[in-house]
N, C-alpha and C positions, 0 to 999 in steps of 0.2 A: 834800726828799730828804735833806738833811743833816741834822736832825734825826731822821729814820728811821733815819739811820747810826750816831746818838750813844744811840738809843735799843737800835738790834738791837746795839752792842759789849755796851751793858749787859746785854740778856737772855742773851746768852752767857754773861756774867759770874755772873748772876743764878740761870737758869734750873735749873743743876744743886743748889740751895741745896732745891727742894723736893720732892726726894725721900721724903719724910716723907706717911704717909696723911692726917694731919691739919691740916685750916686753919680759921680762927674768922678772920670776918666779922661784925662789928656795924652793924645799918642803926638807930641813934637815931631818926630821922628815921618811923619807921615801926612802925606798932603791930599789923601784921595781916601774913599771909606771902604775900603778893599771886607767883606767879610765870605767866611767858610761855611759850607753846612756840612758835617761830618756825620753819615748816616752808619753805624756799626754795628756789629754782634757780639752781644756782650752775654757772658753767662751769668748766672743767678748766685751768687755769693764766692766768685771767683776774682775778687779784689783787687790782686796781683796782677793780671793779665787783662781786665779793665783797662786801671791806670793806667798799665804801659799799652796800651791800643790806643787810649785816649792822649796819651802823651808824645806815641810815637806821630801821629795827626796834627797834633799842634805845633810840635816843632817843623815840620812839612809844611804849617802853615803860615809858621814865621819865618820860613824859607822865603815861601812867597811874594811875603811883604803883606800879610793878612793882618787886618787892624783887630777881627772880632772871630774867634771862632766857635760854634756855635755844636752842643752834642746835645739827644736824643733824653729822653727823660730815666731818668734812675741807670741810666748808663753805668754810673760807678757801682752799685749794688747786682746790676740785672733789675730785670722787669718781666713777671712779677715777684717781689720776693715774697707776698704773702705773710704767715705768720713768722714765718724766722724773724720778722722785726722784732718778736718777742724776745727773742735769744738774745742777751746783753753783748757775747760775742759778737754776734753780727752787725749790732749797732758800735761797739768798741772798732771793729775793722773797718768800716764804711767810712770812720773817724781819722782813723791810720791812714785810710787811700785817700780822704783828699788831702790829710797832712805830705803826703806825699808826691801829690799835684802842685802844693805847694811851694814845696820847697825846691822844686824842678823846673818850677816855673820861674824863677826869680829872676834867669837872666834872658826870660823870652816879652818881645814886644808886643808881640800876640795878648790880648787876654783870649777868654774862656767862659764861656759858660757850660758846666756840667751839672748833671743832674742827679742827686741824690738824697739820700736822709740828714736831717737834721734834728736836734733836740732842742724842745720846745723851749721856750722862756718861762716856764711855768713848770719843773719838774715836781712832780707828783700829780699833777692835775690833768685829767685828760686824756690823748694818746701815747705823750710824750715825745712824740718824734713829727714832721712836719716832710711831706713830698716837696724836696725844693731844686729850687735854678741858682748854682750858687754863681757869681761872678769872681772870677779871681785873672788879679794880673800882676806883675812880677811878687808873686810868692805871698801876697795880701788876698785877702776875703772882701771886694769890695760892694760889696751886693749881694742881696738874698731875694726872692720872690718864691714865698712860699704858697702851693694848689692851691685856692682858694673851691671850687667845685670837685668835691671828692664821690667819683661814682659808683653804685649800690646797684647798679642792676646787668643784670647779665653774667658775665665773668669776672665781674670785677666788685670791688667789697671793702673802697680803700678807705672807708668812715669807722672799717673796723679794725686800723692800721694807724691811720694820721688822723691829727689833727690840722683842720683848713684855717688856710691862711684868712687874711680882713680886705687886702687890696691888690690890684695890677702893680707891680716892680717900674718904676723910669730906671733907665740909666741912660748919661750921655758921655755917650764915647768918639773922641775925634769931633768933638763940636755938634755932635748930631744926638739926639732925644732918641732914645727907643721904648716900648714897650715890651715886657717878659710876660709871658705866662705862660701855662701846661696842661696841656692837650684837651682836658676836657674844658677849661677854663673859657676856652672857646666854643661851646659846642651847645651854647642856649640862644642863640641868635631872634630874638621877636619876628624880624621878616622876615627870618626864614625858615625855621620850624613851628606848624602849625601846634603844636603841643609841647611844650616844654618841662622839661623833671624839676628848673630851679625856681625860685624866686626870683632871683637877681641873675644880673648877666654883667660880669665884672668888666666886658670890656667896654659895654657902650657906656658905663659908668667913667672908666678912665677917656675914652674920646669924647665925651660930652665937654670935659677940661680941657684934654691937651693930645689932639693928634698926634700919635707918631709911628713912625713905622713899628709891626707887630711880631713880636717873636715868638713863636712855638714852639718849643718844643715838646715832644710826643713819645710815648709808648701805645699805638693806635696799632689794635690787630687786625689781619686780615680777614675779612670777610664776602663773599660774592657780591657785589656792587656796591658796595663800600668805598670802592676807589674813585670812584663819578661823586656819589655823594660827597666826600671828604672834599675835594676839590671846589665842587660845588656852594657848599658852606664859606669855605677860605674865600674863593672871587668873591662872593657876597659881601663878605666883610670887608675885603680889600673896596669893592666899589661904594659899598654904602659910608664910609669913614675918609675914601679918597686916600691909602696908606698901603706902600707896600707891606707886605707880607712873607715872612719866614720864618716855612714851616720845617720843623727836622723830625723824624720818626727813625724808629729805629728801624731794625733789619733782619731776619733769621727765628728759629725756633725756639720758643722755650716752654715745654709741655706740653701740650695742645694748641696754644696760641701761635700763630705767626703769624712775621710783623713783612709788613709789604714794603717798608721804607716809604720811597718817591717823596722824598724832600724838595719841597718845591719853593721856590723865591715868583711872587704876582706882584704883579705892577700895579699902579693905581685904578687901575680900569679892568682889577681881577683877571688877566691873562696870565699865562707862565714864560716866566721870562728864562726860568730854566727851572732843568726838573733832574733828580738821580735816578738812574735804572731801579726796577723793582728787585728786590730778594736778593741784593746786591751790597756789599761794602760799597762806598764810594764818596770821594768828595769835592763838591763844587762850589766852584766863588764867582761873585759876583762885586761887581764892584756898585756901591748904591749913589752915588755920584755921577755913573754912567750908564746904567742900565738897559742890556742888549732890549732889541726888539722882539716882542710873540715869538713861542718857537713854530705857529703855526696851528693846524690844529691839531686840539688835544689827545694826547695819545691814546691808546685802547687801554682801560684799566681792569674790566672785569670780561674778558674773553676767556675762552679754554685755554689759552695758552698760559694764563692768570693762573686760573684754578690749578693747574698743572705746574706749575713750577711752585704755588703754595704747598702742595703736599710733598712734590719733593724735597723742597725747603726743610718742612720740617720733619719729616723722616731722617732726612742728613743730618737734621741738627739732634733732634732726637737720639738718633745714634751715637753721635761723636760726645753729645756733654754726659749720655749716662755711660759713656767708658764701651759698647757696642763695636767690635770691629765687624762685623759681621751678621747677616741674618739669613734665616730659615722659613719656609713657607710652603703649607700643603697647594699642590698642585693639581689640582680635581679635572681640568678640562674646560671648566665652566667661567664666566665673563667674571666676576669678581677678583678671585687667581689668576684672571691672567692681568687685573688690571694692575692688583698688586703685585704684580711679577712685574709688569713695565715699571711701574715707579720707583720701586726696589732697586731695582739696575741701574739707572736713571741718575737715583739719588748715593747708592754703595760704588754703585761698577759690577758687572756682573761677577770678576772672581771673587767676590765679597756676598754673593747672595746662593743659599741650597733650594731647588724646589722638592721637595720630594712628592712623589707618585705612592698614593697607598690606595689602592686599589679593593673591593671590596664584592662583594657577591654581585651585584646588583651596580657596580662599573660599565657603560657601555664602553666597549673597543673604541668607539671614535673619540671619547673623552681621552681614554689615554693617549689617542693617535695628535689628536687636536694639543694635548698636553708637550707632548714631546715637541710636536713642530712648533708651538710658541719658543720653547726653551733654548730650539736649534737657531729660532733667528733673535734671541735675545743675548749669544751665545753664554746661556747661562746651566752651571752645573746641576743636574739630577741624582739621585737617589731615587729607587722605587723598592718600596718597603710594604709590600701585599698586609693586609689585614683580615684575611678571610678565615685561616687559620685560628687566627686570636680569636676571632669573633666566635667561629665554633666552640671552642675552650670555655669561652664566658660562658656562650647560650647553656652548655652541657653541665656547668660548675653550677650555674643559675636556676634548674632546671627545677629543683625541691623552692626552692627559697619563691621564685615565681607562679609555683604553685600549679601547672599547667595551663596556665590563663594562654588566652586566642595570642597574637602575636599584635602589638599596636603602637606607638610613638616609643614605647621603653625602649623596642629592638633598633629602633633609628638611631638614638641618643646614645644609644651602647657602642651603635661602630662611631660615630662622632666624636665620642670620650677616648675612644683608642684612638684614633686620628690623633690627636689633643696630646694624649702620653708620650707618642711617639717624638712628636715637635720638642717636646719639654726635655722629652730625653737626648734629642739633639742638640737644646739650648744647655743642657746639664755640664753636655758632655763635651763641648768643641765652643762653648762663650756665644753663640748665637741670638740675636732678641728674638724672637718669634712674631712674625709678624698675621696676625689675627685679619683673616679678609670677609670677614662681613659687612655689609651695607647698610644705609639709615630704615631703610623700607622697612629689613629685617630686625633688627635692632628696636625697632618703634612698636611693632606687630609679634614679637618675642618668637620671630619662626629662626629661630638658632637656637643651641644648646648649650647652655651654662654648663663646662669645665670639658666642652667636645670644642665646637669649629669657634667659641666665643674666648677658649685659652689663647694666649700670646701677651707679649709687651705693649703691644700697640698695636692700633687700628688702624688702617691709613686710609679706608675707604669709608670709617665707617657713621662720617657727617654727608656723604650725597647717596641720596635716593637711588632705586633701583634704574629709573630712566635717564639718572646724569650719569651713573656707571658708563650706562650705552654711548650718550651722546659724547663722553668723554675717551672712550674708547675708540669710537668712530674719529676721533677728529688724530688720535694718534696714529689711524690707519692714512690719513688723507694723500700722503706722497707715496705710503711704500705702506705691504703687508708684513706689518708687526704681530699682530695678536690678528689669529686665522679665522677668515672669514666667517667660518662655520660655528665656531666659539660666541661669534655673534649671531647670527641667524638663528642656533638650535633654540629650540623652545626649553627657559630655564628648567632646570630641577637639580635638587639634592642626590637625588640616588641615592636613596638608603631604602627604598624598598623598590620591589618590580612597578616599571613601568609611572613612576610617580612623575607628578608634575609641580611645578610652585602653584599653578591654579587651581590643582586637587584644596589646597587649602588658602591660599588668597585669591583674592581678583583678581584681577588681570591690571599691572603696573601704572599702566596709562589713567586707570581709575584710582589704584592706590595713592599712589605718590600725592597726586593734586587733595584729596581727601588730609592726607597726613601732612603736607604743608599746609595746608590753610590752618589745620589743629593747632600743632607745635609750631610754627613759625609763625603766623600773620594772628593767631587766636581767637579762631573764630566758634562759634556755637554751632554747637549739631544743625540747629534751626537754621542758620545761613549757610551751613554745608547743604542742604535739603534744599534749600532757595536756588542754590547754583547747580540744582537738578541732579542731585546724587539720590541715591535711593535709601530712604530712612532705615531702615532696618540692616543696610550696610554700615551704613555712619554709624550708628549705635554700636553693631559688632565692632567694628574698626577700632574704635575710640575708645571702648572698654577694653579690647587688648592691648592698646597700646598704656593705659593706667595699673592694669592687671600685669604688666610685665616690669614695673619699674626696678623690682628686688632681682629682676636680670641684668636689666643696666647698671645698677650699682652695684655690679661686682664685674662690670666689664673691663677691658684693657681703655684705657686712656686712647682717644682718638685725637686727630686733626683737624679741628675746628674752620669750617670755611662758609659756616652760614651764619646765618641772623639769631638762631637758636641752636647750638649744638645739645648731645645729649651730654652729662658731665656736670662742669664746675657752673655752666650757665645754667641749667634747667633744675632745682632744685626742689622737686616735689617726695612726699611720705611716702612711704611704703603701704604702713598699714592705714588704712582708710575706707570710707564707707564708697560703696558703688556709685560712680559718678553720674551713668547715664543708664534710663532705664527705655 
């Protein structure tokens, strides 16, 4: 540690000296321009085990005989760190890890580029810290290129974090000019997004001067067709500047977010000349002096088998960085529970995941029959823990206080709430996360119950709609019957009173769903919902419960973000507020 300390006085000292875009690197040792893209999971203020993931990589890749290798953005912190930038701790440690890149690096020929915080040249003014690509090679700081596009929209809010950089980063290494920059820094393209968030677009500024091959690196989260898009932008750039391209994104879970990697190297004529697997560690080199030919066509990026290995993704990861060995999950019968029951297993192992069965007045037999046989071919453990009982207890305890009122949504939300205690008192009692299986349909239209089926750690279904549930469930049945037929077929419902349906009080899904994405994701107006032939006085209902329920969302469990809008840290609307739509 005390050399950390003699090392981070120096980079303070140091660090403001390279403000300057350009840095020359000579590798003698090397006759060809071998570079790495190292795509990793890194946790959010886990410093220690950063570094050495990033360090165990780079010596692997001076193994190689790799001239450049290239990590993922804020790598050494995690991404996102959020407000811990506040915390002087957290910026004093992110100082320490790369003093400590440093000093490790001294006798590899490899450099480096990683990705992490830096303090401003301007202390007291401003953000004080800068999202940067630091360059280091043997045990030197020889390059900075600090974000210059810091984005505010959606999940992200890093203008309330950093301060933006002025310019694109050169560095030439091994005789060759490259260009740095981070993630969103590419992502205002004039020909190719018809609407743009910036003013400026830092890189057609830098290739208007001086072509050179483009570095990315990325903390770019997953989202459903995201992966086409992303791609799509990159060849662009690659074709319209004539320069290859590489891109590094990171890998794995952190909160809601997850990151798809597929770090890719394009050729001049925007083709992939190689690509890393999705939601994968992994790392690839290319050499830019030889560069293999197209791998062909482009792989599938945003299929069900995408979406499915994001939520497992980050259910695993979710688990393992909050300390999680294990989870818990009511088991109803019904399509939601069983989907989180698949992923669950998928993502733990089944001896790692409890379904328990609590059964209720108003349980059909086949829900439980349906429930067990998911369980037998997931071979996953049960508990059934009846509630009928308790329920009576409540009703009879409740009996004065409710006054004799008829029986209506309170009696629903009551065995819901017991459902909810019971989970909690299995997380209490045996370390379990509890895993909350509600959907976006339900979540948007407020048909769940705040501190009944909406308790748990986390949501794992609870960013896809009622009809990707199905389609998503249907595509896990495609070789073999996982989740039983019938589970899919029956017509939804809650069960918590006789004979109910989900239609008794929504629509019918097929009408829901498209209604609620066009609202929340594409943001469109009642009046263009009505145009695409929905019926007015539906859309009005719709769209006033989904604003009327927000004080339910804001007390939900944290989900897994795989759309364009999830509900959470991207969708940021009041509580208290005047009626939207009349």
């Amino acid at each position: 540690m005390f050399i950390f300390a003699i090392v981070f006085f120096n980079l303070r000292i140091i660090l403001p000296r390279f403000w300057l875009t350009r840095v020359e690197l000579t590798f003698k040792d090397f006759t060809f321009m071998k570079v790495s893209l190292h795509q990793i999971n890194t946790t959010v203020g886990d410093f220690y085990a950063n570094a050495q993931k990033i360090l165990t990589d780079v010596e692997k890749a001076n193994v190689a005989g790799v001239s450049l290798a290239i990590f993922p953005e804020l790598c050494l912190t995690g991404y996102p760190p959020l407000d811990l930038i506040e915390n002087r701790q957290f910026s004093e440690r992110a100082a320490d890890s790369l003093a400590f890149l440093l000093d490790r690096s001294v006798d590899l020929d490899t450099a480096l580029i990683v990705g992490t915080i830096i303090p401003t040249n301007s202390p007291g003014k401003g953000k004080g810290n800068h999202n940067a690509a630091v360059i280091i090679h043997r045990g030197r700081v020889t390059g900075i290129h600090r974000k210059i596009l810091l984005p505010t929209y959606d999940v992200f809010d890093e203008s309330r974090n950093f301060e933006p950089g002025k310019q694109m980063t050169q560095v030439t290494i091994a005789d060759k000019q490259f260009c740095i920059s981070i993630c969103e820094d590419v992502w205002n393209d004039k020909t190719f997004w018809h609407e743009r968030l910036y003013h400026t677009d830092p890189v057609e500024d830098y290739m208007a001067i001086t072509p050179s091959p483009l570095i990315n690196i990325a903390a770019s989260p997953y989202s459903q067709g995201k992966g086409n898009l992303r791609l799509q932008m990159l060849s662009n750039i690659a074709r319209r500047y004539k320069v290859p391209v590489l891109y590094v994104n990171t890998v794995g879970g952190n909160d809601s977010l997850v990151f798809d990697g597929r770090s890719m190297v394009l050729d001049v004529n925007g083709d992939i000349v190689a690509m890393a697997e999705g939601f994968e560690e992994q790392m690839i080199t290319v050499d830019l002096e030889d560069l293999p030919g197209p791998v062909g066509e482009p792989p599938h990026l945003d299929d069900m088998d995408t979406l499915q290995k994001a939520l497992v993704t980050g259910l695993r990861d979710y688990a393992m960085k909050c300390g999680f060995p294990s989870a818990v999950l009511g088991l109803s019968g019904g399509i939601d529970s069983s989907l989180t029951a698949v992923l669950a297993v998928k993502a733990l192992g089944a001896e790692n995941v409890l379904g328990v069965l609590m059964q209720s007045p108003y349980t059909a037999p086949e829900s439980i029959e349906d429930a067990l046989s998911l369980a037998s071919n997931l071979g996953l453990k049960t508990k059934t823990i009846p509630i009928t009982d308790i329920y009576d207890t409540y009703l009879e305890n409740l009996n004065e206080g409710l006054e004799g009122l008829p029986d209506d949504v309170t009696e629903e939300n009551i065995q819901a709430r017991i459902r909810g205690n019971i989970l909690m008192a299995l997380s209490n009692r045996f370390g379990h996360l509890v895993l909350s299986t509600g959907n976006k349909s339900e979540l948007a239209t407020g048909y769940c119950t705040l501190y009944g089926d909406m308790s748990g750690g986390l949501a794992i279904i609870s960013d896809l709609y009622k009809g990707e549930v199905y389609r998503l469930s249907e595509h896990i049945n495609r070789d073999v019957e996982i989740i039983p037929l019938r589970i899919i077929t029956r017509e939804p419902s809650a069960e918590l009173r006789a004979d109910q349906k989900d239609t008794d009080t929504l629509p019918p899904y097929d009408i829901l769903d498209p209604i609620l994405k066009g609202y929340i994701e594409d943001h469109k107006t009642p009046e263009e919902l009505v145009a695409e032939g929905f019926d007015e006085e539906l859309v009005t209902r719709i769209l006033n419960s989904v604003e009327g329920n927000e004080y339910k969302r804001q007390q939900a469990a944290p989900g897994i973000k795989v759309s364009w809008k999830a509900f959470g840290l991207g969708r940021r609307y009041p509580i208290a507020k005047a009626r939207l739509f009349d």
